[in-house]
N, C-alpha and C positions, 0 to 999 in steps of 0.2 A: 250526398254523404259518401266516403270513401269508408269506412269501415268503421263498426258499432263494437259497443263495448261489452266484452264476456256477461254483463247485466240483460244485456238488450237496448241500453241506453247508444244513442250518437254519442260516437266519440273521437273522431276526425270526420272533418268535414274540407271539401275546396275540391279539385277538380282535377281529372288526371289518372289513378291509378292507383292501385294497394294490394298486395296480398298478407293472408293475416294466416296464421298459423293457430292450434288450440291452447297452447302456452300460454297467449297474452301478446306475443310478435308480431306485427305488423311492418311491413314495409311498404316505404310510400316515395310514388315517382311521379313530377308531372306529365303532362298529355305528351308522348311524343318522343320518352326520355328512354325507352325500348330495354330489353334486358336488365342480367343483374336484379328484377324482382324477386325474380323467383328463388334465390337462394335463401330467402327468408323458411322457404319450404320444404328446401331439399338444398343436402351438401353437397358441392361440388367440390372443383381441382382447388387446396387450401383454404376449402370451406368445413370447418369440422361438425357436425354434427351436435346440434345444441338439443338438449334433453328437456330442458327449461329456459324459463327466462328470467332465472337469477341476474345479479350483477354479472357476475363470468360470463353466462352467456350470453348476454347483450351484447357485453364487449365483445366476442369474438365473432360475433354474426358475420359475415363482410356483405352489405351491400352495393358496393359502386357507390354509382350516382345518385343514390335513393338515401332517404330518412328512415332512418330508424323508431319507432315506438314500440313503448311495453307498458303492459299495466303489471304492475307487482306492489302486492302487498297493500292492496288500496290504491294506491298513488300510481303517477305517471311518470316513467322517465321517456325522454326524445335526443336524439341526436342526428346531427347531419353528419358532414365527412370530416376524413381528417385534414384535406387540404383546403377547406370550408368553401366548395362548389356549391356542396349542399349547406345550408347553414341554417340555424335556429333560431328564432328570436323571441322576448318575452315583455309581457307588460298586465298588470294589473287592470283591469277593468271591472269596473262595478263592485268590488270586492271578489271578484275572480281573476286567478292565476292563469293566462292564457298563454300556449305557444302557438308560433305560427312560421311560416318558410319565409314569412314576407314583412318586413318593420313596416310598411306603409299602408298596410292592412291593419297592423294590431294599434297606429297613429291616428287613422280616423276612428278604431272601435274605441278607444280612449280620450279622444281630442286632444291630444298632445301639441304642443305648441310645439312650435322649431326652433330647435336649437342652432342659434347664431353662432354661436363661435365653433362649434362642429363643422358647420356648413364654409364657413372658413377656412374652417381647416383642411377641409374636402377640394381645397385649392392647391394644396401640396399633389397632390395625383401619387406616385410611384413612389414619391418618397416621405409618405407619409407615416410616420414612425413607433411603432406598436411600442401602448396599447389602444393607441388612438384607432385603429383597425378597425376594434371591435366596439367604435363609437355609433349611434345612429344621429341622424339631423333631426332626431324628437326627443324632447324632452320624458322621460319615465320608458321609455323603448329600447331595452339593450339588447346587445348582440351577442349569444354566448361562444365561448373563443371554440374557435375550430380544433377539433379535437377532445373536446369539452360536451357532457350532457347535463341535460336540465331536468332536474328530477322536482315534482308534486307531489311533496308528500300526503297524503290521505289525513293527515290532520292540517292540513296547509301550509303555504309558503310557497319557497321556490330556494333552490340551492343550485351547483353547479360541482362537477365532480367530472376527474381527466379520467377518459377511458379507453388514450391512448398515447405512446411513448414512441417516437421516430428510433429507427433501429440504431446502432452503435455503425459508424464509418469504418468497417472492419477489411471491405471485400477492392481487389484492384480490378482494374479494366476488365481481365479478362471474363472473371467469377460472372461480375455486376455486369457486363453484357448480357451474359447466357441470363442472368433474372429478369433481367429490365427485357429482353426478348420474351420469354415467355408471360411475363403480365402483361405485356402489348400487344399479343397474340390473344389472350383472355380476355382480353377488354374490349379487343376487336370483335371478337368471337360472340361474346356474349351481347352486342350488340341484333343477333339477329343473323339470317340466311342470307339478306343484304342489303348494302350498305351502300353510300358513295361518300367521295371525300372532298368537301366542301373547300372553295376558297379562302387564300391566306395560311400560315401556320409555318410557313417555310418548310426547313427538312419536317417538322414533325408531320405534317401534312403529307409529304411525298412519303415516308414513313410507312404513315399507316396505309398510306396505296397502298404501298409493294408486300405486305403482311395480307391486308384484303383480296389481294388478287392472289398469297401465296395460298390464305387458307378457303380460297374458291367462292369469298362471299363477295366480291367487288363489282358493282353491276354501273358503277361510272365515275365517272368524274368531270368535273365544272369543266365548261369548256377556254380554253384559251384565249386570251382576248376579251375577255367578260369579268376582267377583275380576277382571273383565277392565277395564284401564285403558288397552288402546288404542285404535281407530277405530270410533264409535259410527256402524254403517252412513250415519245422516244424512250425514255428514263425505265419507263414499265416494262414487265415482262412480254406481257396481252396485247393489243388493242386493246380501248376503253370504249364502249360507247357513250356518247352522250348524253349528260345524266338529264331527267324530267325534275322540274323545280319542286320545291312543295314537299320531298322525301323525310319519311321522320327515323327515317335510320342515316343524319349525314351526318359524318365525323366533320372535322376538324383537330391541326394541330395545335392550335392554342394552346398556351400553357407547358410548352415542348422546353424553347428556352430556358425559361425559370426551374423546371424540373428535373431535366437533364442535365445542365449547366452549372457553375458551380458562380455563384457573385463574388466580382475581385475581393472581398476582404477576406477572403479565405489565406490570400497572400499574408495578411496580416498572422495569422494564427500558423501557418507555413516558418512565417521566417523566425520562430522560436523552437521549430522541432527539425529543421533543416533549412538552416539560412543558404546554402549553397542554392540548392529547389527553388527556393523564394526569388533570390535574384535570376536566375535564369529565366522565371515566371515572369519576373516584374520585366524584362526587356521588352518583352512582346505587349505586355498591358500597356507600359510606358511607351512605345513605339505607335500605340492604336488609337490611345486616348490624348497623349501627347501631354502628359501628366508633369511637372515641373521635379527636378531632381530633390528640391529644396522641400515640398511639400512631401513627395514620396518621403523620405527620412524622417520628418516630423510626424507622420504617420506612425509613420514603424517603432517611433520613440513612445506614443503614445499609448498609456497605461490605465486611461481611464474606466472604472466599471461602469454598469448603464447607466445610474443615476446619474452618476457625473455626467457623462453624457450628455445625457436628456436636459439634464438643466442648463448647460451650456448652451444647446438648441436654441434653448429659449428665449438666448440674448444673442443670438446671432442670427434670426431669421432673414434678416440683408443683409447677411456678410457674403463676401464673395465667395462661390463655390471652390470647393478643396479635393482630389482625389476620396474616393468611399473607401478606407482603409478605417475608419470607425467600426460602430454600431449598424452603418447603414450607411447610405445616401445625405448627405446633410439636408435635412430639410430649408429649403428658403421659398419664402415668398417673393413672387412677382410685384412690380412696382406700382400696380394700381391696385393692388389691397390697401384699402384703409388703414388709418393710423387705430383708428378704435377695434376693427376687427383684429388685427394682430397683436394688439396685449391682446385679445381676448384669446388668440391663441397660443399665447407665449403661456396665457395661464392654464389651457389646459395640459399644456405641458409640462409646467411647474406641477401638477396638480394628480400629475400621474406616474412623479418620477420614483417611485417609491416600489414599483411594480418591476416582478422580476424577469430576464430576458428569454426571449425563447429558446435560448439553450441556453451553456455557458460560455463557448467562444462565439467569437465576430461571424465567422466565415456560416457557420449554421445558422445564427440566430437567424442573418440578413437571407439565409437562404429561404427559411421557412417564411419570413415574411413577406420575401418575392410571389412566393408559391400563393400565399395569402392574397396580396392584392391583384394577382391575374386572374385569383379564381374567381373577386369580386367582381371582376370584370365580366367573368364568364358567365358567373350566375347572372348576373341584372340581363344578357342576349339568351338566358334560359338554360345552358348547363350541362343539359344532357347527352354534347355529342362531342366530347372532347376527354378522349380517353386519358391523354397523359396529366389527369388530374384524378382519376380514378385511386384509389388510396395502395391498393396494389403495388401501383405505377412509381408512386411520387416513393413509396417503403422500397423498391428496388434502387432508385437511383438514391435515395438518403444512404441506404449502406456502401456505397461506393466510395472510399476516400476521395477528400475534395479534391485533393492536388492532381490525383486522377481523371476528376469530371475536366477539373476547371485548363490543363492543362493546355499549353497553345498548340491551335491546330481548331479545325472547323468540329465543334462539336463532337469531340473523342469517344465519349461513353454512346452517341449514339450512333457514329459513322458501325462502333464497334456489334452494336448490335444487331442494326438492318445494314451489311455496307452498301448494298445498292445506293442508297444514299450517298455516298462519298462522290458519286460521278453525276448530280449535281450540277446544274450551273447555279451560279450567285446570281442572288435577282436583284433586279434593279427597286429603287426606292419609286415608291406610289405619287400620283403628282396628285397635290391638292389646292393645287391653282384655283381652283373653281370652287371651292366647298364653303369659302364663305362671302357667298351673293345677300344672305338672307338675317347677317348677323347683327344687323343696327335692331331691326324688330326685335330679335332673341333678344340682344342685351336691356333694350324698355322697357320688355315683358318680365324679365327673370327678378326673382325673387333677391340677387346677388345685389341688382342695384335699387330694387325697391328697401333691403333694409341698412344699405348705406356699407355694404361688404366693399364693394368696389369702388373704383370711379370707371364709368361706360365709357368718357371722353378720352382717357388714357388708354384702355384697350382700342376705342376706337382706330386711335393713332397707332396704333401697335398692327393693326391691320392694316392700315394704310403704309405702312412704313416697317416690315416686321425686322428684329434683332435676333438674330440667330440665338441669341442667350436665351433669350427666353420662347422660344418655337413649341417647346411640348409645354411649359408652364399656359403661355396661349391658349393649344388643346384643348388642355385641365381644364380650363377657366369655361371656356366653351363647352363642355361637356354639363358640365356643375353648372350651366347658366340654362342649359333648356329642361334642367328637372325645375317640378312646381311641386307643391306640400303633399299632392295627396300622389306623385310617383314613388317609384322603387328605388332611389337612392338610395346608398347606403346600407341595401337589403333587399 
């Protein structure tokens, strides 16, 4: 048990960590996930002092990378983060209202069958189109949206209520450095006396080096050679020594792109408040991605709201990919999705178009839901050591004008805020030559071709033969192909 209830009664239970305050506050981190608890107990730098644990002060609490709980007024309310690292889930059991960190915990406590056309639809990967997000692969197991808490009322149920608002895009480079500096510094910090900083994350990785080494907590880094793609000692101020595997204070940059970066359709919402901006913008995106002039313009012409949107999707799941100057990414399916599983996701598309966007322009909506599916990323490898998902973090770079983040040039908003970063080399792309020896087995075994989502023989050939078009749809496929019913997909 992690902490009992003002009664005396178990009132969280699972494994890991909590501090509880006399209010009714409790914060909850799992095994490993280091700092940030303790603010539930004591305020810190933009932690204000909560007197209670009304609604106001829930909201305001800041825990990082931890969950929130309170008991008020009978009932329960819980929340994870706002970039939904930490996330929430709910499901009916027995005639009890249960939340839990984990959908595939609260799918066996209810026996929830699986949801096919979800699991389908979990074949989109990165562009899979909110609010489909917040779907889980079980039937009666929802995911409450990030940013969102789940409150139990003391006469029962379950409701959801936002109890939080991404700041307004007010602040330029210069401002939105000095912030996004100091909450990388805080998140650092609050990790502990010391850290090391884990392979992959690119700049955000070498990042949080040069901050840990500034603020004296940095006790190593992955060594080279070993799959490590972030801060080649040269780059550092120190020597680094050698880090010991196993450390439960290791960052990572994950989650650095999406949060500091701004996604091209920011251009879209640009070229209405400064068309001159936009085109000088669109040179370099058009130069990189190699975007047709013809579709660029049809873009830009483009006046549709989400619905319209979404429902379009629907009927266009193989159509040929088109610059992200939408809502998003166009979602399309790969050629070895079934004909039956795709209406089935055409319909959940149809089925949810009615739902409103995560902002109101393009350039945020698509931003926050980036921020969204890396963190689902993060959570499912555990969550805990990737500070530029800390809520802090992602509220510093939100207030930065997009045209700002997004503008050309390697990462602006965060060259500007750690420069050491800026001197960098570009890393080379990972070989995965070798990663799939073992995929005929996965594909027999996965649940993808036991209920007729796929065809194996076409992926197979897709291995044997791979098409550049479809290389990370491949990934997806393989990813989504070694969960089974009682994993953490999904949650």
């Amino acid at each position: 048990m992690l902490a009992a209830h003002r009664s005396g009664r178990p009132w969280v239970v699972g494994s890991g960590t909590a501090v509880s305050r006399e209010d009714g506050v409790v914060a909850l981190g799992g095994a490993g996930t280091g700092g940030h608890a303790d603010v539930a107990a004591r305020p810190g730098p933009g932690v204000p002092a909560v007197p209670t644990a009304g609604a106001a002060g829930f909201a305001w609490v800041r825990c990082g990378g931890h969950h929130l709980g309170a008991s008020l007024d009978g009932g329960v309310r819980v929340r994870g983060t706002a970039s939904g690292v930490r996330r929430v889930f709910h499901a009916r059991v027995d005639g009890v209202d249960l939340a839990c960190d984990r959908a595939d915990v609260l799918a066996v406590a209810a026996r929830a069958p699986v949801d096919e056309a979800v699991l389908a639809a979990l074949l989109l990967g990165d562009r899979l189109p909110h609010p489909l997000t917040d779907l889980t692969p079980w039937r009666g197991v929802t995911a409450v949206p990030a940013g969102c808490a789940l409150e139990l009322p003391a006469g029962g149920g379950a409701r959801t209520t936002r109890w939080w608002t991404p700041p307004e895009p007010v602040l330029g480079i210069e401002d939105g450095a000095a912030g996004l500096r100091r909450a990388l510094e805080e998140a650092v910090r609050s990790r502990g006396d010391a850290v090391t900083v884990g392979p992959g994350g690119g700049l955000g990785s070498r990042a949080l080096a040069v901050l840990a080494e500034r603020l004296g907590v940095l006790v190593g880094a992955a060594a080279p050679g070993a799959g490590w793609t972030g801060p080649p000692a040269a780059d550092l101020p120190a020597p680094l020594p050698r880090v010991l595997p196993g450390s439960p204070r290791a960052l990572t940059g994950t989650g650095a792109d999406e949060v500091v970066g701004a996604p091209v359709e920011y251009l879209h919402d640009l070229a209405r408040l400064n068309p001159r901006a936009a085109w000088q913008h669109l040179a370099a995106h058009r130069a990189r991605h190699r975007w047709p002039l013809g579709d660029v313009l049809r873009g830009f012409a483009d006046r549709r709201d989400y619905r319209t949107w979404l429902l379009d999707q629907a009927r266009a799941l193989h159509d040929d990919a088109v610059p992200p100057l939408g809502w998003g990414a166009p979602p399309r399916l790969p050629p070895w999705v079934s004909v039956e599983a795709a209406v089935g996701v055409a319909a959940l598309l149809r089925a949810h178009a009615d739902v409103e966007p995560l902002a109101p322009c393009r350039g945020r909506h698509s931003h926050l839901r980036r921020v969204g599916a890396v963190a689902a990323t993060c959570r499912a490898a555990g969550g805990g050591g990737a500070p530029f998902l800390d809520d802090p973090v992602l509220e510093a770079c939100l207030a930065v004008r997009a045209e700002q983040r997004g503008a050309p040039g390697r990462a602006p908003l965060l060259v500007a805020a750690v420069p050491e970063v800026a001197f960098a080399p570009e890393e080379a792309s990972a070989d995965h030559t070798d990663d799939h020896d073992h995929d005929d087995d996965l594909l027999d075994a996965s649940p993808l071709t036991a209920l007729g989502i796929v065809d194996a023989d076409v992926v197979r050939a897709q291995l044997a033969a791979p098409d550049p078009r479809w290389a990370t749809a491949l990934e997806h496929t393989l990813a989504v192909a070694r969960w089974r019913p009682g994993g953490a997909l999904g949650g």
